[in-house]
C-alpha positions, 0 to 999 in steps of 0.5 A: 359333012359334019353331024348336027347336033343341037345345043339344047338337045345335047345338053338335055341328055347330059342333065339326063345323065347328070343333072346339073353336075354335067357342067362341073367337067372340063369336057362333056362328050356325047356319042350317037350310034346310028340305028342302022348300026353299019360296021366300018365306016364312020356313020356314027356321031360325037358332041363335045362340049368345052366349059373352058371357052364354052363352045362345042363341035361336033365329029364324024365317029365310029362307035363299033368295031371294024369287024365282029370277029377276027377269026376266032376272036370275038371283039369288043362292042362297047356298051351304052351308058357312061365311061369316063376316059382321060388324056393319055396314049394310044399304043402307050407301050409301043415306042414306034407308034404311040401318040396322045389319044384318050384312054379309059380312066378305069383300074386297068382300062376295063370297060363293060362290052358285049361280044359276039359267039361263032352263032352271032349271039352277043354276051356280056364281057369285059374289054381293055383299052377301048380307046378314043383315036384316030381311025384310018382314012377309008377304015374305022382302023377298030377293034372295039376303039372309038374313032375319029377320022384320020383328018379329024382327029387333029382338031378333036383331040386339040379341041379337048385339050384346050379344056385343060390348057393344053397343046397336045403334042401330034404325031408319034412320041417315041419318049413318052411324058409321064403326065400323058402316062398317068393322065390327064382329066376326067372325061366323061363319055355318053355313048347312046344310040339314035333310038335312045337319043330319041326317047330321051328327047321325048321324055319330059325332063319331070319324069328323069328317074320316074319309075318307068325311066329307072326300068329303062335304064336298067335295060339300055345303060350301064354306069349310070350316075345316081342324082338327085333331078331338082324340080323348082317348086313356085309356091304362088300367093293366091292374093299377094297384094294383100298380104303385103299389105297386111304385113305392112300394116301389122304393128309389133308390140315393142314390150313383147318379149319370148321366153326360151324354155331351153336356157331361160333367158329373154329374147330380145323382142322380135323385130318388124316384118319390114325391118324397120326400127319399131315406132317410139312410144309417144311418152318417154316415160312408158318406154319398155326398158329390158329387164337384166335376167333374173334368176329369182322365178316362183319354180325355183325353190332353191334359189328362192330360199338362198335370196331369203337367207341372204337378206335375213342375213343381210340384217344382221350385219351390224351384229356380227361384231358380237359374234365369236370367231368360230361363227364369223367364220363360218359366216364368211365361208358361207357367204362366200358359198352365196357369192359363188351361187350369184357368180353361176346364176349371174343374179347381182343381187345375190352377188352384192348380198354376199360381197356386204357380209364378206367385208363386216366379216373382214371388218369384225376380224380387223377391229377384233385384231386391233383390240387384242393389240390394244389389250397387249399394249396396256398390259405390258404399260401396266 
């Protein structure tokens, strides 16, 4: 009989984990050790989880080794917390019996474990190649590995594959493929069991990561993935309709305008909470046209003085016919100095000012031209 497992239940230890990051992955699994903890029989239990066609199935499992100690060697118990594994081989050096199964996606295929000493104390270690593959028909066939029943293995490993658009190859495959070689996917693996399955179940979900739940963690899991848990955060309005209301109501003075301290430009005015178009005035004549930015301000004391230079000079155009070369162009240059201020500041008054001095200057040097011509011409007559 197959384990049960519910939907919610599973999903739940994998925010636990994950958060919502849980769904990015093609397959999700999901092992429950038994309390009762029996060695080499399949009294263990695996959730696997395809996004592709969304639908999960669970497998009758073994999360221990077959046996704690084979004669001096002390075999791996994988530990509980998060392992990521990919498609690849088991027994992927040995032609004679290797076939697609799961291997640990680490450097070396190192996972942590725990063993156990000639005294049946368990101390921390390191094990390689703790695979997930078929197990015997009467035996977990495990020395440290995760396994499926031999008759169930088929449809799991089928089942994960789909996930990656694969048809997994079954049986023995004494030419190895170089994809399986460098593997495919990143799987991750929960392994838990029933008592941390439990608590996980009780613990409301606002108290993931809480301070008494890190310390949990710390003592139960390895590997554990740091997220960020969002809770929803609902503001409520204590009088909604009112404020609506308010809001609808408001009218928004049109010739409003702000300022921008940083660039000293004028904002447009704001538009209605609504968005709708703000009322016209009723007399044309009174509509607030935007003023083109101006430069000119009370704090700017130099452009304040080049706008009175400017006009003074502005004045004098007409005199400038009397003036000598030298001052002409002196005149010149400094208007277009002047031009070139109004160009930064973007004031045309300042621009225009310029451009006026600019041609009587020109004009001056054509009309002096043409004198001096006329003297040539009624000197060399004489």
């Amino acid at each position: 009989m197959r384990p049960i497992i519910k939907e919610r239940s599973a999903e739940k230890v994998f925010r636990y984990f994950f958060g919502n990051k849980w769904e990015k992955y093609e397959i999700v699994e999901l092992a429950i050790r038994n309390g009762a903890n029996k060695i080499n029989i399949f009294d263990d239990e695996l959730y696997v989880w395809n996004s592709k066609t969304k639908t999960f199935k669970t497998f009758n499992w073994n999360a221990d080794p077959s046996a704690y100690r084979i004669g001096k060697e002390s075999i791996a118990i994988l530990r509980t917390g998060v392992h990521f594994y990919t498609i690849s081989y088991h027994h992927i050096g040995e032609n004679a019996k290797r076939y697609v199964a799961l291997r640990p996606n680490t450097p070396g295929n190192a996972v942590p474990v725990w063993r156990m000493d000639a005294n049946g104390k368990l101390y921390l270690s390191t094990g390689y190649a703790v695979n997930q593959h078929a197990g015997g028909d009467r035996t977990t066939g495990s020395r440290g590995c995760q396994t499926a029943p031999r008759a169930q293995f088929p449809e799991f490993i089928q089942f994960v594959g789909s996930a990656f658009g694969l048809k997994i190859p079954l049986g023995v495959q004494r030419k190895s493929e170089k994809r399986f070689l460098d593997g495919i996917g990143n799987i991750p693996y929960i392994l838990i069991t029933q008592e941390q399955f439990d608590y996980i179940q009780d613990l409301p979900e606002s108290e993931f990561d809480s301070p008494a739940d890190l310390k949990y963690q710390l003592q139960n899991f390895v590997n554990v993935p740091k997220v960020e848990h969002v809770q929803p955060v609902i503001v409520t309005n204590p009088d909604a309709k009112q404020t609506i209301d308010e809001l609808e109501a408001e009218e928004l003075d049109p010739s409003a305008q702000r300022e921008d301290t940083e660039n000293s430009a004028v904002v447009p005015p704001v538009e209605p909470v609504n968005n709708e178009p703000p009322p016209a005035a009723a007399d044309e004549s009174q509509t607030v046209i935007p003023q083109t930015p101006s430069t000119e301000q009370p704090s700017n004391d130099f452009l304040n003085t080049c706008l009175e230079k400017a006009r003074v000079v502005s004045d004098s155009v007409s005199k400038v016919s009397k003036s000598s070369w030298a001052v002409t162009i002196l005149k010149g240059a400094g208007a277009w100095l002047l031009m070139m201020v109004g160009v930064v500041k973007e004031n045309w008054e300042i621009i225009l000012v310029a451009a006026v001095i600019i041609l009587a200057v020109i004009w001056f040097i054509k009309s002096s031209k043409d004198r001096a011509t006329e003297r040539t011409i009624v000197q060399l007559e004489k």
